[in-house]
C-alpha positions as CSV (number, residue, x, y, z in Angstrom):
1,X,60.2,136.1,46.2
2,X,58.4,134.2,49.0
3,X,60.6,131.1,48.5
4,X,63.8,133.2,48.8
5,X,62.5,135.1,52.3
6,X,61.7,131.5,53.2
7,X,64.7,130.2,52.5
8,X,66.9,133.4,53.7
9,X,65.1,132.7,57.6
10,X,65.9,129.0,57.2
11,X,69.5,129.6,57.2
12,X,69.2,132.1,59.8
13,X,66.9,130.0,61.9
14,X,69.3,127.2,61.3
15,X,72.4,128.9,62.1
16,X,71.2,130.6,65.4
17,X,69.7,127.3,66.7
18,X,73.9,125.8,65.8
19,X,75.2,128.5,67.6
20,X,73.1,128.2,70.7
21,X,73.5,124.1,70.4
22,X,77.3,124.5,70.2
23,X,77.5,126.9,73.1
24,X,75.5,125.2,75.2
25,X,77.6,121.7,74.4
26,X,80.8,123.8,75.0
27,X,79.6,124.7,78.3
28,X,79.0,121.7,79.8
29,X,82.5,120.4,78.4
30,X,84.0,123.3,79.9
31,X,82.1,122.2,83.5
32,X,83.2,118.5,82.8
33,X,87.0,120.2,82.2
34,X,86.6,122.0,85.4
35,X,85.6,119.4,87.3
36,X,88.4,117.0,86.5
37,X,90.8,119.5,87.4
38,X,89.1,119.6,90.6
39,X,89.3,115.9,91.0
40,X,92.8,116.3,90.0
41,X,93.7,118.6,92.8
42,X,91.4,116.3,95.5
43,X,93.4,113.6,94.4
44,X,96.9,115.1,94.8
45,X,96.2,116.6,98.3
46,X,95.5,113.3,99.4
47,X,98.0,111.8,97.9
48,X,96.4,109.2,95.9
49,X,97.9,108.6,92.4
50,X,94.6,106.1,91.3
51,X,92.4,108.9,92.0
52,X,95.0,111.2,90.0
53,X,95.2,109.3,87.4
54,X,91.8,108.2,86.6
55,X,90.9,110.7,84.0
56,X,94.1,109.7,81.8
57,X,93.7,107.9,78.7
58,X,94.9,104.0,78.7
59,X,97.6,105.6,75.6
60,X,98.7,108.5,77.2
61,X,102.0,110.7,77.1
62,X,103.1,112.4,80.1
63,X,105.9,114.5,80.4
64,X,106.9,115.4,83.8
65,X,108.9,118.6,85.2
66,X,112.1,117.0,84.6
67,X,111.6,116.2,80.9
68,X,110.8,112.6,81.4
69,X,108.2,111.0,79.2
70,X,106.1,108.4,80.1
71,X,103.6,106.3,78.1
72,X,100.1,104.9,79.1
73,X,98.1,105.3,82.3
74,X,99.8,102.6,84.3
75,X,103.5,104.2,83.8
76,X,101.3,107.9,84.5
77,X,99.6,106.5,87.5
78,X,103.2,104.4,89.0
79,X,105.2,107.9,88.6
80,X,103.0,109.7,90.7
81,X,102.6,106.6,93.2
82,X,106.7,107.0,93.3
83,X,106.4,111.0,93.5
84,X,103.8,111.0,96.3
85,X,105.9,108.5,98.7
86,X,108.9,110.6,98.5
87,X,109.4,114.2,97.3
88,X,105.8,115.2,97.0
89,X,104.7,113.3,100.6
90,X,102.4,115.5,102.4
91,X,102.2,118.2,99.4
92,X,99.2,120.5,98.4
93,X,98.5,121.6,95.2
94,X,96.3,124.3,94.2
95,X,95.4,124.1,89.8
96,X,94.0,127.6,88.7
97,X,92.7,127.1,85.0
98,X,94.3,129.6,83.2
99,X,92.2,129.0,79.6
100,X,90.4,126.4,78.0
101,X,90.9,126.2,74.5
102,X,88.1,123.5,72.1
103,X,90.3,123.2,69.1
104,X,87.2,121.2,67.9
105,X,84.0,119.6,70.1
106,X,86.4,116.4,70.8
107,X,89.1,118.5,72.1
108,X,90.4,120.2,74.0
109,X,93.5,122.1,74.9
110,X,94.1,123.3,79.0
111,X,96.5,125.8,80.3
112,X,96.4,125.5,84.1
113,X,99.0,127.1,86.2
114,X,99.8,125.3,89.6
115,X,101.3,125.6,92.8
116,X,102.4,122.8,95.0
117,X,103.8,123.7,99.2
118,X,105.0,121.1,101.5
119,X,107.3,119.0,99.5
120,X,110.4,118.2,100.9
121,X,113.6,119.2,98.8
122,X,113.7,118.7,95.1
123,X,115.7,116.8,93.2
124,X,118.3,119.1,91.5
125,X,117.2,120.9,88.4
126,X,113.8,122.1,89.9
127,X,112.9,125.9,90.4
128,X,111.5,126.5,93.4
129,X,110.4,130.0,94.7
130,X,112.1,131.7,97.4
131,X,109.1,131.6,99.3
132,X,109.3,127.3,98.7
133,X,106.3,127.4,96.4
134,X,107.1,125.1,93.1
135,X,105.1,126.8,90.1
136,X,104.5,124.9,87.5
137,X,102.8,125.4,83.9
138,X,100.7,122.1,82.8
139,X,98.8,121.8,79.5
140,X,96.9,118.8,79.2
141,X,94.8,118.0,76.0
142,X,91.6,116.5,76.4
143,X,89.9,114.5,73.6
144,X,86.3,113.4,74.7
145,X,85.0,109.8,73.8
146,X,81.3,109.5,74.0
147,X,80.3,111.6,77.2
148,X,83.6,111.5,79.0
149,X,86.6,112.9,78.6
150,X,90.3,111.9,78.8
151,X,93.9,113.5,79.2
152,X,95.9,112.2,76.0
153,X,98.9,114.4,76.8
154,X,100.0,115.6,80.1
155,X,103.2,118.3,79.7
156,X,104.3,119.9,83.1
157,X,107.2,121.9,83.2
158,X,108.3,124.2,86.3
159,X,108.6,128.2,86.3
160,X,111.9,129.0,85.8
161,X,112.6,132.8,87.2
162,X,111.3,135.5,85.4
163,X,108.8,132.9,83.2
164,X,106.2,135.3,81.5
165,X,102.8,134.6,79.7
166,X,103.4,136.8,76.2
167,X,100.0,137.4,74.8
């Protein structure tokens, strides 16, 4: 009987300590998360595409707001060196995490909504707002490697009128 007691606080000793491990990992992911999204936005306003891209894996896909797809961090990086000397010169961009999803402790999936002012006019096939605010809805998945994490997919597209977020 005294084995079985024993045994039964183990495995609720055990699982409690998991819990509290896990938590406390997924928190400081979730800070790490955060703070590259900050350095994204830093990066954007001052219109340097290095700084941008620094957090995107050597492999990875990006797909921009018009549909194209890029591959690896120096095609990632060149777009936005492109994007920041003509359409986007001079832009701000505010990123508001809109959920942070750990589909395990490697990774990671980000919704972040975004706003972007002070462009001058977009190529055709862009929404912009009437109030000359481009919205835009980005997921990027994380994966971590070691202590740091990196953006293996980068999907942007823009908010078309009357876009909704269905629960």
């Amino acid at each position: 009987m005294r084995k079985a007691q024993l045994a039964a606080w183990l495995k609720v000793f055990l699982t409690v300590a998991a819990v509290m491990f896990t938590s406390a990992a997924t928190s400081a992911d979730e800070a790490a998360i955060r703070k590259i999204i900050e350095e994204e936005e830093a990066a954007w306003n001052s219109g340097d595409a290095t700084a941008y891209s620094r957090h995107f894996a050597l492999d990875g896909t990006f797909t921009n707001i018009y549909g194209m797809v890029f591959e690896r961090r120096a095609a990632f990086e060149k777009r936005h060196w492109e994007t920041f000397a003509t359409f986007f010169k001079g832009s701000t961009r505010v990123e508001r995490v809109r959920r942070i999803r750990f589909v395990t402790s490697e990774v990671a999936i980000v919704d972040v909504d975004t706003e972007v002012r002070g462009f001058s006019k977009m190529p055709p096939g862009v929404t912009v707002g009437s109030d000359g605010v481009l919205r835009t809805r980005l997921l990027q998945v994380f994966v971590k490697r070691g202590d740091e994490w990196w953006i293996e997919a980068y999907h942007n597209v823009d908010v078309k009128a009357r876009s909704e977020v269905l629960n």
